[in-house]
C-alpha positions in Angstrom: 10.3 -14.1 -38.7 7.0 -12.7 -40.4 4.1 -12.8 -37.8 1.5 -15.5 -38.5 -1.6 -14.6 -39.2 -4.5 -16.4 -36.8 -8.2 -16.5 -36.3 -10.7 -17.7 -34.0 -14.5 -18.2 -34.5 -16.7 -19.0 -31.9 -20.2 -20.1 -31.5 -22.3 -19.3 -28.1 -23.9 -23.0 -27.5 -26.6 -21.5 -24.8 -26.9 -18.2 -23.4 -29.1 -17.1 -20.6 -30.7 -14.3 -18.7 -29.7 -13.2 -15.1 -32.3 -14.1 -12.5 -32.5 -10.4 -11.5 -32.2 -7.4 -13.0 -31.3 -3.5 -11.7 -33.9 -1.7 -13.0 -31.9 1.8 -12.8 -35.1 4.3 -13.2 -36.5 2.5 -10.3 -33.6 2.2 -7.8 -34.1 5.7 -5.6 -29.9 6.1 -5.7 -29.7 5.9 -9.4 -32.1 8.1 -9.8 -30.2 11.0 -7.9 -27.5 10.6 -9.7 -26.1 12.8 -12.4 -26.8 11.7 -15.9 -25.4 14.3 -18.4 -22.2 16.0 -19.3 -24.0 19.2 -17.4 -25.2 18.2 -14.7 -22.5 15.7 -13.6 -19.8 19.2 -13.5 -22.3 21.2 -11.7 -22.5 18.0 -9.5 -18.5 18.1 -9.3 -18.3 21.8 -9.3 -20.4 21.5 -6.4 -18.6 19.2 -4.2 -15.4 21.3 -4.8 -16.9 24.2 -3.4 -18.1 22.5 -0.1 -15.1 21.1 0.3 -15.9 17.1 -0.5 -13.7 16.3 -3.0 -9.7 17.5 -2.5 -8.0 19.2 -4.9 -4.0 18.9 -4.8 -2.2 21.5 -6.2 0.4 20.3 -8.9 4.0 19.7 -8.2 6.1 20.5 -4.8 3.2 22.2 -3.7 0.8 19.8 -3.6 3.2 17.3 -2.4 4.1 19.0 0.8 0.2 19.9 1.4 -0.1 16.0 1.1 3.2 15.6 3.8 1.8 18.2 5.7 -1.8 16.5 6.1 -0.3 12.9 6.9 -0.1 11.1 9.9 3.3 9.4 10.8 4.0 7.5 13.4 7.8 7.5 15.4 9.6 6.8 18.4 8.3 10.3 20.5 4.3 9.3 20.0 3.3 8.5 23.6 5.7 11.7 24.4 3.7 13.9 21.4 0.4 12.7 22.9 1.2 13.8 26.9 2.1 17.2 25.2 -1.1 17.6 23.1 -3.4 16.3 26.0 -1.6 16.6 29.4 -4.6 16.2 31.7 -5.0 12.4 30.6 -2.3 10.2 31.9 0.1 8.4 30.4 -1.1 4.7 30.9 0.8 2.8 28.7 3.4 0.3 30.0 7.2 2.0 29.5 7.4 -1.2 27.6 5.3 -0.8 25.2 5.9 2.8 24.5 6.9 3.9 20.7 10.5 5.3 22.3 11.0 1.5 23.0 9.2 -0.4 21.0 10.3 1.4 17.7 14.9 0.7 18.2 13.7 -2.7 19.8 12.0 -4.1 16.6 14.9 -2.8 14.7 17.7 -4.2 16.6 15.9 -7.3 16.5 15.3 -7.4 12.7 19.0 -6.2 12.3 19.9 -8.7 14.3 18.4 -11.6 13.1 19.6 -10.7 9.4 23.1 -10.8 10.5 22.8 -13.6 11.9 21.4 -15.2 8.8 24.6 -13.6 7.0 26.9 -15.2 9.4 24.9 -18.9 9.4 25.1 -18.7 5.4 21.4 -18.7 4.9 21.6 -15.6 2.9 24.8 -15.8 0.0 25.6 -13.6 -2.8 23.8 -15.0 -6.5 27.1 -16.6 -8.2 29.4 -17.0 -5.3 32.0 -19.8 -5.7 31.6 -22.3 -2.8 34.5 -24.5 -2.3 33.6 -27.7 -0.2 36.0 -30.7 1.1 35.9 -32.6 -2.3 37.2 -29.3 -3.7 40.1 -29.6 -2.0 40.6 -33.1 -2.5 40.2 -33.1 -6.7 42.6 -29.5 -6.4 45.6 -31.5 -4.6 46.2 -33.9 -7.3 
């Protein structure tokens, strides 16, 4: 089919000004910023240099530096943090340590799915489910 051609006019019925208005040359942090094409890279070029803004390198490189510079958390955390500081004490109840905590969840969430396998609650889209009447309207 040929697409139909459509229009739409509309008429503004009552318009009205804001209450206030940012009045840019006034406002102290407008005023600082950078306005034109110039000064808006030495602005940039600027922050590079002291190090604000961070500049990834493209490819494998940059994604390691970005691996590298991440924080993950895992099962040796409390361990990791006696190593780094071992003049503060471990306070933590051995329950709530990572090393537990961490296989704990999992088990649990692993556990609970099978069990919602098993109980039916989760079934395949399309499965053929075959019920008493099925048996019933099959023997005759």
């Amino acid at each position: 089919q040929p697409p139909i051609p459509t229009s739409l006019s509309s008429d503004v019925l009552l318009s009205s000004t804001p209450q206030t208005l940012i009045d840019l040359e006034s406002d102290p942090l407008q005023k600082s910023k950078p306005r034109t094409p110039q000064s808006i890279k030495e602005a940039y070029d600027s922050k590079v240099s002291t190090g604000a803004v961070n500049i990834q390198a493209p490819g494998w490189v940059g994604f390691l530096d970005r691996l590298k510079s991440g924080y993950f958390f895992g099962f040796f955390e409390a361990a990791e943090d006696s190593l780094r500081n071992p003049s503060k004490p471990n306070t933590n109840p051995w329950l709530l340590r990572p090393s537990v905590t961490f296989p704990l969840a999992f088990a649990v969430v692993g556990l609970a799915f099978a069990v919602m396998v098993e109980g039916g609650g989760i079934r395949e889209r399309g499965e053929v489910r075959r019920d008493e009447l099925d048996e019933v309207v099959l023997r005759k």
